[in-house]
N, C-alpha and C positions, 0 to 999 in steps of 0.2 A: 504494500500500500504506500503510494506518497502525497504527503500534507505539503499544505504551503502556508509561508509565513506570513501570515495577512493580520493586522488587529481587526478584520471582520473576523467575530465567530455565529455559527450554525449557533449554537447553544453553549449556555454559558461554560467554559472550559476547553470547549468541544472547539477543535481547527478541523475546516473542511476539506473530504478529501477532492484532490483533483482526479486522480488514474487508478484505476484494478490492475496490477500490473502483476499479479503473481499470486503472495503467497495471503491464503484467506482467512486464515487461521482466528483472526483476533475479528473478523468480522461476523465470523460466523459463532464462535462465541457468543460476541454481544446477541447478536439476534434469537440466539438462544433464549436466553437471560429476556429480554425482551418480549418474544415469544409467548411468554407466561405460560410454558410447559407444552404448547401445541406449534404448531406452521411447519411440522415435519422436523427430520432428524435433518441436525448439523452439519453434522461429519460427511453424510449423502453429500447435501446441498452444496459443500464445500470441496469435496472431491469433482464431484462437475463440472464446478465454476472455474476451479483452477484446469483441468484438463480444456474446459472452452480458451482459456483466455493463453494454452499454450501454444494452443491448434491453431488460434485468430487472432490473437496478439493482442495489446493489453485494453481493456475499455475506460476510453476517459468519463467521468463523472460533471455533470452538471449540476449546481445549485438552483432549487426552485424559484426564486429571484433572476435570475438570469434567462428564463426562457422568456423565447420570445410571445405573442400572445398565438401570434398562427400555429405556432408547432403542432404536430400531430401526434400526441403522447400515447402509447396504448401499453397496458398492464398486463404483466405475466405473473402467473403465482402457476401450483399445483393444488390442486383440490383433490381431495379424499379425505380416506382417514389414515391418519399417522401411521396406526398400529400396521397397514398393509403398507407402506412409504418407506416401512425399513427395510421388505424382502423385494418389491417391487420397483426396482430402478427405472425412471424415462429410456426411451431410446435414442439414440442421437440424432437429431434433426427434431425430435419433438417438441423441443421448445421455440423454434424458429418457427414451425410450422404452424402450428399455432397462432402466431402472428400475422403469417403469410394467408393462412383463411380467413382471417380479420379484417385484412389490410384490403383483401380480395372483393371482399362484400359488403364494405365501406367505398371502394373503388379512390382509395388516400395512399398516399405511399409515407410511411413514418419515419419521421425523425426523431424520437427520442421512446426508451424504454424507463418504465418505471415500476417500482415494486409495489403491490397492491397491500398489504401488511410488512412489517418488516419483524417476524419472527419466525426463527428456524431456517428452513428449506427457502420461505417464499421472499428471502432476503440476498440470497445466492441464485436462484434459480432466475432472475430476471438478467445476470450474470451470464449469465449461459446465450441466452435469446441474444444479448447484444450481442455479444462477442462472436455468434454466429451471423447477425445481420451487417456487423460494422455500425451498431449505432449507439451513439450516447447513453448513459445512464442517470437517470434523476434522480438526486439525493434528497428524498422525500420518499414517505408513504401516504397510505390514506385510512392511516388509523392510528399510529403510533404504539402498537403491540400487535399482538393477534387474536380475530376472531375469528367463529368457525364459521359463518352464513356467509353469502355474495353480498347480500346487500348490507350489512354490518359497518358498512365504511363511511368515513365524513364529508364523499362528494354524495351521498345518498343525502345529506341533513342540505346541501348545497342545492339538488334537484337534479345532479346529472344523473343519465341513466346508465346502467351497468351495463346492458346490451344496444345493438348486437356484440353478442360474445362469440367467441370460440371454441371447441372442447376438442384436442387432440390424445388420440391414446397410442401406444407402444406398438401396436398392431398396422397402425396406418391409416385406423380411421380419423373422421374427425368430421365435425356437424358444426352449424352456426345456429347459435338461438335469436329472436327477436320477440320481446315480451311484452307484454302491458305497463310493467311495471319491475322493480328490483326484488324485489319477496319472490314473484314469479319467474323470475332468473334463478333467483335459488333451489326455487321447487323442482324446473325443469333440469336444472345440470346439475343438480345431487340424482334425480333418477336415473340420468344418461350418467352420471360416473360409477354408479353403482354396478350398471352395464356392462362398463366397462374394466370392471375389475377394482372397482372401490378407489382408482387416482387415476386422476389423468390433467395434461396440462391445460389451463385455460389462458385464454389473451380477452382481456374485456376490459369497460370504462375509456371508451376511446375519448378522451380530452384535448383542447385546446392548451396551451401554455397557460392562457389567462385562467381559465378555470383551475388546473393544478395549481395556480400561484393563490388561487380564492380559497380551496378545502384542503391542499395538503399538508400535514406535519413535515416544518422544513429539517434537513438532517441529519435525517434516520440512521442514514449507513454511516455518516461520521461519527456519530455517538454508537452506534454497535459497536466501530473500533476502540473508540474510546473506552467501554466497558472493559471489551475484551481484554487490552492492553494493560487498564486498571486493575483487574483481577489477576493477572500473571504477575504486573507487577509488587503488588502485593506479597502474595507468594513468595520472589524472589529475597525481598526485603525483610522475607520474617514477620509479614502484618497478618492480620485478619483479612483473608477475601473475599469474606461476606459483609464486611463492615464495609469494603474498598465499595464493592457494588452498590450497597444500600445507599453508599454518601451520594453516588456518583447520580445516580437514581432521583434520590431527594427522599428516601424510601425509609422506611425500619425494618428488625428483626421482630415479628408476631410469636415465633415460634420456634422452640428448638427440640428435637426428640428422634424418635426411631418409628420406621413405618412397620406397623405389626399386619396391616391386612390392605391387597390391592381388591375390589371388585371392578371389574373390564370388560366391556364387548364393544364388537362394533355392530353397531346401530342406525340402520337409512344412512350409509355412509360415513356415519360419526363413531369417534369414541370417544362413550359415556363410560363412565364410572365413577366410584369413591373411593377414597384413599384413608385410612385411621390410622392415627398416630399416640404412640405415648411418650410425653413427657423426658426432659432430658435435663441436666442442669439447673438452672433458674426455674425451670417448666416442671420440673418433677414432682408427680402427683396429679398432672394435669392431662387430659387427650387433644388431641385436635381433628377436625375433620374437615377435608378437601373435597370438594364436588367437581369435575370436570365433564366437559363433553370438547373435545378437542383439545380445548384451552382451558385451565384452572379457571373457576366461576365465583368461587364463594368459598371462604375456609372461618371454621370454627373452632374456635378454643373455648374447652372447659364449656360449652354445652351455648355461648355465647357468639351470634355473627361478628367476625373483627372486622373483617373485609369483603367486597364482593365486586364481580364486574360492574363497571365497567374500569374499574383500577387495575392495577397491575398484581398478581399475586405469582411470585416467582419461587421456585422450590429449587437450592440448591444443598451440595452437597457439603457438611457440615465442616467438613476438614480444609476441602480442595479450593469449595468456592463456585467449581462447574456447576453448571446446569442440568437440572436433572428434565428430561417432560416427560408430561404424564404416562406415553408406551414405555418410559423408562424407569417406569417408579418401579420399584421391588419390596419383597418384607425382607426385612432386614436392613435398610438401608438410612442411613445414620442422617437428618437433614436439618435444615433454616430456612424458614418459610418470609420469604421476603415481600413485604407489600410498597406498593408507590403509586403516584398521583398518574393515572391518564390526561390526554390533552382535556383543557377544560370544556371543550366544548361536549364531549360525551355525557359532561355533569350537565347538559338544558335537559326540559322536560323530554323535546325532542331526541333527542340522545339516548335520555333512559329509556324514553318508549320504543329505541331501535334496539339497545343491547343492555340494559340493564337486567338485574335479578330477575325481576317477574317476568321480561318474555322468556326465558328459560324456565319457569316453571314454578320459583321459588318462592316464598311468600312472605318474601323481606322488603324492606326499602332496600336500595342501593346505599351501602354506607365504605365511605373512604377509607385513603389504604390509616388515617391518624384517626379511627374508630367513627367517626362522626356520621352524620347520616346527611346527602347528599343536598346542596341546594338546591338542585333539580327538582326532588322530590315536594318541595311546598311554595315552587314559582306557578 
């Protein structure tokens, strides 16, 4: 990765990157860590990225402020569920392609890729598509963690629409949607990924610059580094790299203990489950409990909501600091349960009404990663 030395920052600390020029390591960390335990495994998404950018040579990065308003942006992620993301690799071309059906039936030719979440997989996977088209990358998401719906993102609160989309699979198919609406993007290419073997790559949100510059969290992938980087270095110095993460975050430590019991399936393409915890340290005598479906949703201490989407609740590993998600949670596995603030705009009513507790199911108010219960919830 190389920074440049500008007193503009992306976010406060955070120097933005210019070039992908190699090695991903500390990106795909942070996105991890960001992630909040879902947007696919890491280690995948970074082996990829880096084999793309050896094959194609390195992709430069763009700042969301700098596009221009014409640009023709369009979003790669992979969609499924996680838990099938770890045995079921893309193929090559399939991330380009994807694109290319998009681009195809939009009849636009694109200048710039961009990440649709920036956690996990769908943080390096837009990695892949540039570096196979030769085009730019936008250092921005549209959501500034991850969730597991299409329409869950902040140009949905904006009015743009998610399709027409793309849906490419390993096979060689691939289908375009054109919906009513974003909910019904969702409905239809979760049952076409399911189809297809529970993942597959999609290209959607086709945007203007001027709109990415209205709804997206600017960023994203310089601050993945920045975690990343944070947490290693840590590590090296003999600190805490849980502390390093939570500072860097603006986040805290909720929880510390050992996971005694994983329950896991996948589900309409999802995976749902819970996670129980006992106690460890400062916590002992106490449980905690983790709700997922993709992405960590809501975790409880001691019988008590601490946190819930649409904040960030991130489970790392107690010692190392790595990131654990949720296909990787185990019994036995020794953790720190880290909560932090999402961009604010997920805390409007709008916002909760798109991804908060209760569309999931739950019969909470949405309350922040510092215990408190959401302003959103009594505007």
């Amino acid at each position: 990765m190389s920074t440049v030395e500008s007193p503009v920052e992306t976010l406060a600390g955070t120097r933005p990157l210019t070039t992908i020029d190699g090695d991903c390591s500390a990106l795909a960390r942070g996105a991890a860590i960001l992630g909040t335990g879902g947007g696919g495994d890491p280690y995948i998404g970074r082996l990829l990225a880096e084999a793309a950018v050896r094959a194609h040579g390195p992709v430069p990065v763009v700042q969301v402020e700098d596009l221009p308003d014409d640009a023709v942006v369009l979003n790669v992620a992979m969609i499924g569920a996680p838990t099938v993301m770890v045995e079921k690799t893309p193929s090559a071309g399939q991330f380009a392609e994807a694109v290319r059906s998009l681009a195809a039936h939009l009849g636009v030719t694109p200048t710039h890729i961009a990440c649709i979440e920036v956690g996990g997989v769908n943080s390096t996977s837009p990695i892949v598509a540039a570096a196979e088209l030769g085009l730019p990358l936008v250092d921005g998401d549209a959501m500034g963690r991850a969730f597991p719906e299409v329409q869950m993102v902040l140009p949905t609160l904006a009015g743009v629409r998610a399709t027409p989309m793309a849906l490419a699979d390993e096979k060689g198919n691939s289908v375009v949607f054109d919906t009513v609406d974003n909910r019904w993007a969702e409905r239809l290419a979760r049952t076409a990924t399911v189809e297809m073997g529970c993942s597959a790559i999609t290209a959607n949100y086709a945007m203007s610059g001027a709109q990415v510059r209205d709804s997206y969290v600017r960023g994203s992938l310089s601050l993945c580094v920045r975690l990343g980087e944070a947490l290693v270095d840590a590590r090296a110095a003999n600190e805490d790299p849980v502390d390093a993460v939570a500072s860097v975050l603006g986040g805290r430590v909720v929880f510390t203990g050992k996971v005694t019991d994983v329950e896991r399936k996948t589900v309409t393409g999802f995976a749902r489950g819970t996670a129980h915890l006992t106690g460890s340290g400062s916590d002992t005598g106490r449980e905690a409990l983790l709700r997922f479906q993709n992405e960590h949703l809501l975790v409880e201490v001691a019988g008590s909501v601490r946190t819930t989407a649409p904040d960030l609740i991130v489970t790392l590993d107690a010692d190392t600091g790595e990131p654990i998600t949720t296909e990787g949670l185990r019994f036995g596995a020794r953790v720190r349960i880290v909560t932090a603030p999402a961009d604010p705009r997920w805390h409007t009513p709008a916002g909760l009404a798109l991804a908060g507790p209760r569309y999931f199911g739950y019969d909470t108010p949405a309350v922040r990663h510092d215990g408190t219960v959401s302003e959103g919830e009594h505007a």
